[in-house]
Backbone as JSON Lines, residues from 0, in Angstrom:
{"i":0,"aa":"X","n":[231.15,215.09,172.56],"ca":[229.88,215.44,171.98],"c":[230.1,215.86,170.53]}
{"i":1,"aa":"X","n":[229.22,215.76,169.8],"ca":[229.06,216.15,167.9],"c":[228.22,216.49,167.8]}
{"i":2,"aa":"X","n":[228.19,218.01,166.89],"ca":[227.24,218.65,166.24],"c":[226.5,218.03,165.18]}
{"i":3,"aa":"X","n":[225.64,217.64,165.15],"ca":[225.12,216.89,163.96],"c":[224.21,217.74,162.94]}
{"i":4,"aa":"X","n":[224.76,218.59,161.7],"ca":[223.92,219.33,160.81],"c":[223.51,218.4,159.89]}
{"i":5,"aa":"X","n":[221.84,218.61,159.52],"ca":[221.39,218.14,158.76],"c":[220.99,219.18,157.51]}
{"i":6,"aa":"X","n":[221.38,218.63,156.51],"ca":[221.36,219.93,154.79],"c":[219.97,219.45,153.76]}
{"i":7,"aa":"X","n":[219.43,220.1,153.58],"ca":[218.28,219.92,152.39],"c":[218.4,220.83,151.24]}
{"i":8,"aa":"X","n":[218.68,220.11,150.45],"ca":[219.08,220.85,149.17],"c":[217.4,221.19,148.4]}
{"i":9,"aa":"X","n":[216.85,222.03,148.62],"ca":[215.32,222.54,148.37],"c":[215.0,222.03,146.81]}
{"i":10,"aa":"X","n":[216.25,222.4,145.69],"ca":[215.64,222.03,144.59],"c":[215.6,220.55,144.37]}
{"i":11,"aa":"X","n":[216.66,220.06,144.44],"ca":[216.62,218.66,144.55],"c":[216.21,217.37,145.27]}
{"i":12,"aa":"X","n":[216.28,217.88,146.54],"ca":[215.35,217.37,147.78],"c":[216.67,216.39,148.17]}
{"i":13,"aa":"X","n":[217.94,217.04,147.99],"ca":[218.72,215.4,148.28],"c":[218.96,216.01,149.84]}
{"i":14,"aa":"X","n":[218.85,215.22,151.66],"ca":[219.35,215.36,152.09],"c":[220.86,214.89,152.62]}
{"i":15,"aa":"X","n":[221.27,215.54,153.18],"ca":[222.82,215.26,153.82],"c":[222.89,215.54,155.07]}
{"i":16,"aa":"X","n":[223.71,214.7,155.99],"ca":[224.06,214.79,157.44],"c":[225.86,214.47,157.24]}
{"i":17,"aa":"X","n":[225.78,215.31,158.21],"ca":[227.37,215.46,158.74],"c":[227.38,216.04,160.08]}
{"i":18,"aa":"X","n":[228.59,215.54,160.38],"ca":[228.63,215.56,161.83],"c":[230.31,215.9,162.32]}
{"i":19,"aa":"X","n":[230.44,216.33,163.32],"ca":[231.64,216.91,163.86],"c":[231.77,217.25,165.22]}
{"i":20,"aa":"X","n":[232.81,217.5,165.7],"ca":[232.99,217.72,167.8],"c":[232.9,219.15,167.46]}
{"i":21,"aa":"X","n":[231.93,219.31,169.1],"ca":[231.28,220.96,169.09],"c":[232.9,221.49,169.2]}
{"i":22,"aa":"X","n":[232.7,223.26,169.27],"ca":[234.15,223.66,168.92],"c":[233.35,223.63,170.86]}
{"i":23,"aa":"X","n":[234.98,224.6,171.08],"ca":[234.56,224.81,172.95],"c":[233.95,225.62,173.07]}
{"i":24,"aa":"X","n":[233.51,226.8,172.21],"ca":[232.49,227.5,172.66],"c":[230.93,227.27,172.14]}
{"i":25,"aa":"X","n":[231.03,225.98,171.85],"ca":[229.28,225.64,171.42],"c":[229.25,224.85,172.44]}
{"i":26,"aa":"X","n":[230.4,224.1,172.93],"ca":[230.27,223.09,174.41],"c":[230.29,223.94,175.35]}
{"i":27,"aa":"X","n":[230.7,225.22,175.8],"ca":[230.6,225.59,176.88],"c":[229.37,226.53,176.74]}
{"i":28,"aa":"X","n":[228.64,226.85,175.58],"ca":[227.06,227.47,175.93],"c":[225.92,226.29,176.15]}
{"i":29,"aa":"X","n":[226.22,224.95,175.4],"ca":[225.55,223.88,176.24],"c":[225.64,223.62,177.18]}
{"i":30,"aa":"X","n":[226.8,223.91,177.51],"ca":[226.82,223.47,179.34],"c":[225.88,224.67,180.58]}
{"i":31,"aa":"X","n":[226.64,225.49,179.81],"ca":[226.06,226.72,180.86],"c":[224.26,226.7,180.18]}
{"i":32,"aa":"X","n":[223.76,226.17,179.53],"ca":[222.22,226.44,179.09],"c":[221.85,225.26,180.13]}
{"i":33,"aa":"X","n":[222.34,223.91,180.34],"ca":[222.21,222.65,181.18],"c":[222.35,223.09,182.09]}
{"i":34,"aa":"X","n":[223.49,224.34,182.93],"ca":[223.39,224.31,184.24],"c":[222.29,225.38,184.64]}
{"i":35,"aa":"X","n":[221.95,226.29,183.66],"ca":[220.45,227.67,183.75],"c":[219.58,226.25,184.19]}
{"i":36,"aa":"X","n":[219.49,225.21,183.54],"ca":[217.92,224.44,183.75],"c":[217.99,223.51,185.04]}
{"i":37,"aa":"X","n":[219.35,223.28,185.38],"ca":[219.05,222.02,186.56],"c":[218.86,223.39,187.43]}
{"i":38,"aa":"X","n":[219.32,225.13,187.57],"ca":[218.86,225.75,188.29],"c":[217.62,225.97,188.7]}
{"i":39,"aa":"X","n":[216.6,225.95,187.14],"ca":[215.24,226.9,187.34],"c":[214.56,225.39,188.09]}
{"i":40,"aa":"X","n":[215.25,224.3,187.78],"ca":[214.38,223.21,188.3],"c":[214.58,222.86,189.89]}
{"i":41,"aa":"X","n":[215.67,222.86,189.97],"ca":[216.02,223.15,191.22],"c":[214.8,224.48,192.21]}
{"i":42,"aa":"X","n":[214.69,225.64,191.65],"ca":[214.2,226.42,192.17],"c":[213.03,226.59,192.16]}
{"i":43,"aa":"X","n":[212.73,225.78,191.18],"ca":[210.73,225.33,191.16],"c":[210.73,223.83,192.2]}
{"i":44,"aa":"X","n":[211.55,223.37,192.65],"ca":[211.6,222.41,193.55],"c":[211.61,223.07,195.32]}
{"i":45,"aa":"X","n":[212.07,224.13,195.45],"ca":[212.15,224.96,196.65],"c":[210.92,226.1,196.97]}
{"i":46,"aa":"X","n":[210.71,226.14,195.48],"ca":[209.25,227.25,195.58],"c":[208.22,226.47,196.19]}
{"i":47,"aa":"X","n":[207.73,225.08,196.11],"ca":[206.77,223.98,195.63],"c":[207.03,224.31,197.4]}
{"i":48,"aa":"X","n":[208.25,222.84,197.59],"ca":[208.33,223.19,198.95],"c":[208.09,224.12,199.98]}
{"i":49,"aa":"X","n":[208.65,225.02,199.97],"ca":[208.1,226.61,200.46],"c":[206.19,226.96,200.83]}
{"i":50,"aa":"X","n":[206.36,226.65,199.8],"ca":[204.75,226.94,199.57],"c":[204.18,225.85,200.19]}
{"i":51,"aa":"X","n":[204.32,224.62,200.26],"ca":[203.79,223.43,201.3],"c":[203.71,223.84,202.64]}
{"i":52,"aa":"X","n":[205.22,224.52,202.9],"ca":[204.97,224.48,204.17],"c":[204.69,225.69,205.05]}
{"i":53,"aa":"X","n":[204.22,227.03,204.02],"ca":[203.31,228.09,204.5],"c":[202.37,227.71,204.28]}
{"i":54,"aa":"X","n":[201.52,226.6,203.4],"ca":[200.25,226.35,203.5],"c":[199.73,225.39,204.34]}
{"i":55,"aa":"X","n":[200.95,224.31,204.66],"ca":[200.5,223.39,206.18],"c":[200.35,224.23,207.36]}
{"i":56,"aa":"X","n":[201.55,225.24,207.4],"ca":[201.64,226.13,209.0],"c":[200.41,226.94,209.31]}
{"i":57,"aa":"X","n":[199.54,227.42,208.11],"ca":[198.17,228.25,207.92],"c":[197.07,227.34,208.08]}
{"i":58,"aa":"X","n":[197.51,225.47,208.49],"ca":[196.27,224.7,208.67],"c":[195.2,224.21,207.66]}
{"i":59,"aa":"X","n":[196.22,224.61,206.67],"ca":[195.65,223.43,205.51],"c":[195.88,221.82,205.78]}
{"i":60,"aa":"X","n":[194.77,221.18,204.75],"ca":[194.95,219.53,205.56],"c":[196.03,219.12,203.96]}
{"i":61,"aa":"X","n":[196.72,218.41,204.07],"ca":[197.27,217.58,202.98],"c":[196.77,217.7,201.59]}
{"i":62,"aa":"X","n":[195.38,217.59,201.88],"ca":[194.45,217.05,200.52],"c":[194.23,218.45,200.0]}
{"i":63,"aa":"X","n":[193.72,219.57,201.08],"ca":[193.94,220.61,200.37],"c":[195.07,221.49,199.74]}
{"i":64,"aa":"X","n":[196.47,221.15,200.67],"ca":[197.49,221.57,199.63],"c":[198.19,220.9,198.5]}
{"i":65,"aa":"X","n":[197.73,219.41,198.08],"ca":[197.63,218.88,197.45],"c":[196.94,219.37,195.95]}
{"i":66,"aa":"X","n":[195.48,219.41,196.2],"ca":[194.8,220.16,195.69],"c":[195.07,221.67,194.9]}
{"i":67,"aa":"X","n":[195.8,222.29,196.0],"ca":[195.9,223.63,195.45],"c":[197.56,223.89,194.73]}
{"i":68,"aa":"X","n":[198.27,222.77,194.89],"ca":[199.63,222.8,194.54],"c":[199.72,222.01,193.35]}
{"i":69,"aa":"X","n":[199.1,220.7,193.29],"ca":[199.1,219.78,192.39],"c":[199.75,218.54,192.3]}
């Protein structure tokens, strides 16, 4: 992976890009920020579920937990 900084020189307006390999600790806070999100998604995937199936067991029809879940 490469960090890619982009530079704007304000008075002159010239930009510049440069690019370089993350050091290991900019790769290992991307990683660990990638593994926080496949978590919260993961866990909004079990909430959803959850919630389906206390609202089927309470005798909701499909359409209404559909409806009320989205």
């Amino acid at each position: 992976m490469e960090k890619i900084e982009i530079n704007v020189d304000v008075i002159t307006g010239k930009v510049s890009q440069t690019s370089r390999p993350f050091t290991a600790e900019e790769l290992a806070t991307a990683q660990a920020i990638d593994a926080q999100q496949a978590q919260a998604k993961q866990a909004a995937k079990d909430a959803k579920a959850s919630a389906l199936a206390k609202l089927t067991a309470l005798g909701l029809t499909q359409a209404e937990v559909i409806a009320l879940l989205g």
